[in-house]
C-alpha positions as CSV (number, residue, x, y, z in Angstrom):
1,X,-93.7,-62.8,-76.4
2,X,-90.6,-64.1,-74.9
3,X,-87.8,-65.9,-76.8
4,X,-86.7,-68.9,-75.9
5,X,-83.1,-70.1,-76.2
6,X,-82.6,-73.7,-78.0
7,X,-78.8,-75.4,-77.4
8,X,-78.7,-78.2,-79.7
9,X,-77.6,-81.6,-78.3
10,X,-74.8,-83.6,-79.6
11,X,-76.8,-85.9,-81.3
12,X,-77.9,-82.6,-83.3
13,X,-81.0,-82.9,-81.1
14,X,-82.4,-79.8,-78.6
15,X,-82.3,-80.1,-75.1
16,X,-85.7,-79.8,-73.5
17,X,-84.8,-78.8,-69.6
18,X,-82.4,-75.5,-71.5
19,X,-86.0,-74.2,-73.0
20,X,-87.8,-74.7,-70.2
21,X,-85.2,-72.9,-68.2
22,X,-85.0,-70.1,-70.5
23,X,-88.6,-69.9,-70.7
24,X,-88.6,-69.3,-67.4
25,X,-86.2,-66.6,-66.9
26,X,-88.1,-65.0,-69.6
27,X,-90.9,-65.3,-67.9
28,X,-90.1,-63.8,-64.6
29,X,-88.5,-60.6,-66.3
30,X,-91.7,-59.7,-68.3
31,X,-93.0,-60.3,-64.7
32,X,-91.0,-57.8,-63.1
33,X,-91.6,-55.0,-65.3
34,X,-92.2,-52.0,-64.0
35,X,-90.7,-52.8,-60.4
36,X,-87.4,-52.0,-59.3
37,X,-85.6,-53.1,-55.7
38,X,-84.2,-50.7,-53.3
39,X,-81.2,-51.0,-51.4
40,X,-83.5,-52.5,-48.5
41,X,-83.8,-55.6,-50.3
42,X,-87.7,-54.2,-50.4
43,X,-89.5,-54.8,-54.6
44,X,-91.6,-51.9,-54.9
45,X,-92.8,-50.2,-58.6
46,X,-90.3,-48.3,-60.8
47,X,-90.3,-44.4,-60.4
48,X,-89.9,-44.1,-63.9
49,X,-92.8,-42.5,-64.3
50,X,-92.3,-41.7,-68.5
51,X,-93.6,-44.0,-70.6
52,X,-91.6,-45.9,-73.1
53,X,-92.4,-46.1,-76.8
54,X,-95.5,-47.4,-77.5
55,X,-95.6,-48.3,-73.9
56,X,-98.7,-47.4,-71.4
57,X,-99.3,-43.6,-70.3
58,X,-97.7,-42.9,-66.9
59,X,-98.4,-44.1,-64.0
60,X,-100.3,-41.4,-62.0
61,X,-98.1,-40.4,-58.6
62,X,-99.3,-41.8,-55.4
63,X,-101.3,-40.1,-53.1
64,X,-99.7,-38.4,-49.8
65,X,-99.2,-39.7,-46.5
66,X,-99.5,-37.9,-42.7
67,X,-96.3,-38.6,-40.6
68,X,-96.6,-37.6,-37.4
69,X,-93.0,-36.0,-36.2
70,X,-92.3,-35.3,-32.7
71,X,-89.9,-32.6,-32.0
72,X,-89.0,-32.1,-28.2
73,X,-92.6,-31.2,-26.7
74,X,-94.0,-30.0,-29.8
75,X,-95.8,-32.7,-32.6
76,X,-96.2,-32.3,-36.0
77,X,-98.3,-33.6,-38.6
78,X,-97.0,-33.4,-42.5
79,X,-98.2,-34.4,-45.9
80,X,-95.4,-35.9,-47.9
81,X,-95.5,-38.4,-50.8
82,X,-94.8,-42.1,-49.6
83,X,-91.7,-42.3,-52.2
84,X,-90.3,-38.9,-50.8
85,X,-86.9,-39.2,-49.3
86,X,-85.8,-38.5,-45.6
87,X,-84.1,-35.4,-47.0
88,X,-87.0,-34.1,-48.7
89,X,-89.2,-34.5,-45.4
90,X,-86.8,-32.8,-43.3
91,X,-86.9,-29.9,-45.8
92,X,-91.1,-29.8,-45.4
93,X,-89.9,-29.5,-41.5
94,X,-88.0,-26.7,-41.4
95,X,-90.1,-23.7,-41.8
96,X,-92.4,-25.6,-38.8
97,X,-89.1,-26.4,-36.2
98,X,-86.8,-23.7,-37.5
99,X,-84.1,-26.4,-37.9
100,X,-82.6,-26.4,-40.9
101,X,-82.4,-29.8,-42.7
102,X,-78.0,-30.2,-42.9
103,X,-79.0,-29.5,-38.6
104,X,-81.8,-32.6,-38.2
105,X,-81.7,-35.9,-37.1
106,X,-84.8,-38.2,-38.5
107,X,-85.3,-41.3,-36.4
108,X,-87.8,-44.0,-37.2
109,X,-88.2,-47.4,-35.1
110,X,-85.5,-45.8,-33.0
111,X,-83.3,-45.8,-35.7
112,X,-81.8,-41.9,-37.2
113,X,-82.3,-42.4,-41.2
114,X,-80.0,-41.1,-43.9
115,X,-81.1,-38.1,-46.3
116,X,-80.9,-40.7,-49.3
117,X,-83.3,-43.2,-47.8
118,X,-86.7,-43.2,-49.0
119,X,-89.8,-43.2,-46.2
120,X,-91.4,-46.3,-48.6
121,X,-88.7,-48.5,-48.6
122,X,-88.2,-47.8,-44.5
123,X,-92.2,-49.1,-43.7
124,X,-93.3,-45.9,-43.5
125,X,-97.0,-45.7,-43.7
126,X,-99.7,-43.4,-43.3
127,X,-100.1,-41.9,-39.4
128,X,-96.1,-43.0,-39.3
129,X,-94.1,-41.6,-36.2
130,X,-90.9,-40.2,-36.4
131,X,-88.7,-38.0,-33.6
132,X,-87.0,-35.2,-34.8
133,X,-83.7,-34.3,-33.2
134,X,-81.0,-31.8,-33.5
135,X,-77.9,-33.9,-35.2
136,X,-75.0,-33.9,-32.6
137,X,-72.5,-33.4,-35.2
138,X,-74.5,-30.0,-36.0
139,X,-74.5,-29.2,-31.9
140,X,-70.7,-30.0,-32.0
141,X,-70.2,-27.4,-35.3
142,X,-72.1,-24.6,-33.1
143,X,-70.4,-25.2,-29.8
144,X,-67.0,-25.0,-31.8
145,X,-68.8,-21.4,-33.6
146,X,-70.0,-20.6,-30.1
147,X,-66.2,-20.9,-28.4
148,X,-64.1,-19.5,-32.1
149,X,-66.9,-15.9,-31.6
150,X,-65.7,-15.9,-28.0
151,X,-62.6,-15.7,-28.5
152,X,-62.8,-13.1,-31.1
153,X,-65.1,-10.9,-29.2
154,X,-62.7,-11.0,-26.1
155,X,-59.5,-10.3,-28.7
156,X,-61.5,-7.2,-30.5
157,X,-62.0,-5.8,-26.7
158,X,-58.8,-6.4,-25.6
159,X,-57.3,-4.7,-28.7
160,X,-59.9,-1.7,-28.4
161,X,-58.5,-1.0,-25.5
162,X,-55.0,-0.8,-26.4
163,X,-56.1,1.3,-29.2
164,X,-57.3,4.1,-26.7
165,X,-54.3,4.6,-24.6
166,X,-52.1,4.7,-28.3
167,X,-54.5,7.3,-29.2
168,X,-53.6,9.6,-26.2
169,X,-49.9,8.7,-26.3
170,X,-49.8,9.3,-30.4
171,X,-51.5,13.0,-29.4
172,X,-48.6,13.5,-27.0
173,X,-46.2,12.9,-29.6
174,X,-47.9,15.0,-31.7
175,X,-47.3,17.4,-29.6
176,X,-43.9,17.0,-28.7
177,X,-43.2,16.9,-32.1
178,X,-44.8,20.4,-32.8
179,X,-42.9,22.0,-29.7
180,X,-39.4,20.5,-31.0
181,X,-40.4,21.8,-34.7
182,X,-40.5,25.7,-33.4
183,X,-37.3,25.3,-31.5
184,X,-37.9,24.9,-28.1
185,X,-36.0,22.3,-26.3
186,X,-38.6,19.6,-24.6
187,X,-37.4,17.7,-21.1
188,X,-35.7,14.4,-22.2
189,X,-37.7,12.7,-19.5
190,X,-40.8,13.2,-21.5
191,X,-39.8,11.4,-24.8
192,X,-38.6,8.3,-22.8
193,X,-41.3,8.2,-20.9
194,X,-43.3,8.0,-23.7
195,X,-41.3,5.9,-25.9
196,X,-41.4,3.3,-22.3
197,X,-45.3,3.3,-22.2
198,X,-45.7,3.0,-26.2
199,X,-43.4,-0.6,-25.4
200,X,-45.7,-1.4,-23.2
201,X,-48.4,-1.4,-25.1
202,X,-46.7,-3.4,-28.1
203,X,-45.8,-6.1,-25.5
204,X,-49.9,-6.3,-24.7
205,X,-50.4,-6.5,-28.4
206,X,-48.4,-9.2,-28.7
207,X,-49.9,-11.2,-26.2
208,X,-53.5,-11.0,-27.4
209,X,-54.1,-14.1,-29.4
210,X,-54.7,-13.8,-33.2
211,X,-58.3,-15.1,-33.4
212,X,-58.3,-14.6,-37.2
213,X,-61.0,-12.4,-39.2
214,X,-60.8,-9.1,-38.1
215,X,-59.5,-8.8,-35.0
216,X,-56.0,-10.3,-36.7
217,X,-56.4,-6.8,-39.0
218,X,-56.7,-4.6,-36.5
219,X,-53.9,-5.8,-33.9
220,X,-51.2,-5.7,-37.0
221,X,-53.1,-1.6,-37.5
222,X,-52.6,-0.8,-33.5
223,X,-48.6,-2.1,-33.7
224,X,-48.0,-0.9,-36.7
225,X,-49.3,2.6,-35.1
226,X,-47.0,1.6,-32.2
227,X,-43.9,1.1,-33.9
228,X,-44.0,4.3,-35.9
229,X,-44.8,6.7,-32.7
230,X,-41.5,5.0,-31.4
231,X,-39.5,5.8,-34.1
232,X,-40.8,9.1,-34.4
233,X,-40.1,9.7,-30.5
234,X,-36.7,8.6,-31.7
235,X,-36.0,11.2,-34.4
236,X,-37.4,13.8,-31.9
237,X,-35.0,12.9,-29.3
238,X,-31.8,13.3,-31.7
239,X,-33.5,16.8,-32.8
240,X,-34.2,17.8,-29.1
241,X,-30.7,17.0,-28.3
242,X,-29.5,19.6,-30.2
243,X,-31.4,22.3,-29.2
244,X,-30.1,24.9,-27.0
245,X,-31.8,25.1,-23.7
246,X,-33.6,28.5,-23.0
247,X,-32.4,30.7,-20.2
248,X,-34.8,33.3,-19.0
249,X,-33.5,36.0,-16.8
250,X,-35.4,38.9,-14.3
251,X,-34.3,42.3,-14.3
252,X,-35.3,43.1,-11.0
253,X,-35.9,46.7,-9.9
254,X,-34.8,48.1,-7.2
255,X,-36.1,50.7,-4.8
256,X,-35.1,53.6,-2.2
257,X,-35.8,53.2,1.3
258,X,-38.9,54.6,1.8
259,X,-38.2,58.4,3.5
260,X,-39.3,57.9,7.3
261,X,-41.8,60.9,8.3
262,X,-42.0,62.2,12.1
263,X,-45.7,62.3,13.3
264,X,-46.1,65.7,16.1
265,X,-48.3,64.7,18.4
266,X,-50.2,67.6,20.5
267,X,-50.7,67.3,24.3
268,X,-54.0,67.9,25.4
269,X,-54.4,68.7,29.2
């Protein structure tokens, strides 16, 4: 039973049309019970299904719906419950499209719905149809993957290569360096040369654009490589330098005039 409020006149009196008023408030609010409005302006019953103390048991859930969602030429039918948000349905739809929910667009009455919006509140019924989309936002995120792996792939390829030719330039230095180490002189020409092509590649290094991840890793590995075969070509020149150049010489032997021999012919008549 509702209570009523009494203000009391100023005559010490009550005023009738404050009860009434109050009465009526009351009234309503009992009346509402059990009903809540959503966002949508829409009064549908409370969700709360647990019952309160001494209240009535719970309310059992309603039953499930069919939607019918259309996704490019293909159609789909799904059982959800008519209280069940957007965000829940498009999580039913993603083992059947393959499109994961954060990538799908709902629409219903040509209208794309929010994740937090329920299907109730919305209008929609049983046999409902909905298009399913892929969210432009989510295109946009994979074009921008699409381009960023490009990029990388071509950066890793370019830097492979530059790895290769280091590879046969760092075995030359090797090399060089074990030839110098035993004491024979090497021609000058050769450690420039090679010092001029290692430069080379460290300028092509430098021009291949850091794409990040691994590729980033790897060009610092490849100069890094670079910069010590230089400096290793440069120790080796200042060690060359002061080798002595080695002078082979013939012995040549000499020979006698071969002895001349007289050949007798005999005359035959």
């Amino acid at each position: 039973m509702a209570s009523v409020m009494h203000r009391s006149s100023s005559d010490g009196g009550s005023s009738s049309g404050w009860s009434d008023a109050a009465a009526a408030v009351a009234a309503a609010a009992e009346e509402r019970a059990g009903w809540e409005v959503r966002p949508s302006g829409m009064v549908v019953q409370a969700r709360d299904d647990a019952a309160g103390p001494g209240g009535a048991p719970p309310r059992p859930p309603p039953p499930e719906i069919k939607v019918r969602v259309k996704y490019g030429g293909a159609r789909h039918e799904v059982s959800v419950s008519p209280i069940a948000t957007f965000g829940q349905l498009k999580k039913l739809l993603a083992p059947r499209t393959g499109l994961q929910p954060a990538d799908q667009q709902l629409s219903y009455r040509g209208r794309p719905r929010g994740n937090a919006e329920y299907l109730d509140a919305c209008g929609v019924k049983n046999k409902s149809k909905m298009v399913l989309a892929e969210d432009p936002a989510s295109l946009e995120r994979r074009y921008i993957e699409r381009q960023k792996n490009a990029r990388i792939d071509t950066a890793n390829r370019a830097i492979g290569a530059v790895a290769l030719e280091v590879d046969k330039l760092a075995d030359q230095v090797t090399s060089i360096e074990k030839s110098i180490s035993r004491g024979n002189k090497v021609a000058e020409v050769q450690i420039t040369t090679l010092i001029e092509l290692l430069m080379r590649h460290a300028v092509k290094l430098e021009s291949i654009p850091a794409a990040g991840g691994d590729s980033s890793s790897q060009k610092n590995i490849q100069a890094k490589r670079v910069q010590k075969c230089v400096e290793t070509l440069d120790v080796l020149k200042v060690s060359n330098a002061r080798l002595q150049a080695v002078v082979v010489t013939t012995k040549w032997e000499t020979f006698d005039a071969a002895a001349t021999t007289q050949t007798q012919w005999e005359l035959f008549d």
